[in-house]
N, C-alpha and C positions, 0 to 999 in steps of 0.2 A: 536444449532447455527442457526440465523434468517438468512435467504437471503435479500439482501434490494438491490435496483439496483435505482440508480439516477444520474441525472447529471451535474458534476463538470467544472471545467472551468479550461482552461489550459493559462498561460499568461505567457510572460518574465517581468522577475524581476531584475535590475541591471546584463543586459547580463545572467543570470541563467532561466533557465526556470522552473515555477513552479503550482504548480496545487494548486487548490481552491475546497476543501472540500464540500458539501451541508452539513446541522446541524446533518441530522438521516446518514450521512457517516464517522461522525470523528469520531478520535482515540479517545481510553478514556485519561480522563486526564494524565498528564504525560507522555507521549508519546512523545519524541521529536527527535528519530531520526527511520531510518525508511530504508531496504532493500528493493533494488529494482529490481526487475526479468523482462525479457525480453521473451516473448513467443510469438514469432511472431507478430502479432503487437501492440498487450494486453501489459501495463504495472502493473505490481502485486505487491503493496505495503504490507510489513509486519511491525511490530515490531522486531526494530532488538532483543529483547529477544527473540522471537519466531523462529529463525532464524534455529536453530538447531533442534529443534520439527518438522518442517516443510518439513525439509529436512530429515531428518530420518524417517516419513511418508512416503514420497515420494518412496523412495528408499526402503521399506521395501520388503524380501525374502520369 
């Protein structure tokens, strides 16, 4: 798994606030919804299929 770090753009969108991808940062296709984690002031977007992989990593004994 690559590291890629770039910079997105954050705008309101009909009152919703939303963020703007750069092209080597999106999701692969199909991808349309997406968990969102809060870590202090970092926001961490997943795939919500991944949602459960991620967190059972996380948490492993």
């Amino acid at each position: 798994m690559g590291y890629v770090m770039s910079t997105g753009s954050v705008f309101e969108n009909n009152r919703t606030l939303a963020v703007r991808l750069p092209a080597d940062s999106r999701f692969p296709e199909g991808i349309k919804r997406v968990t969102v984690r809060v870590v202090g002031q970092d926001r961490i977007l997943s795939p919500i299929e991944n949602t459960w992989d991620i967190f059972l990593c996380q948490n492993k004994v």
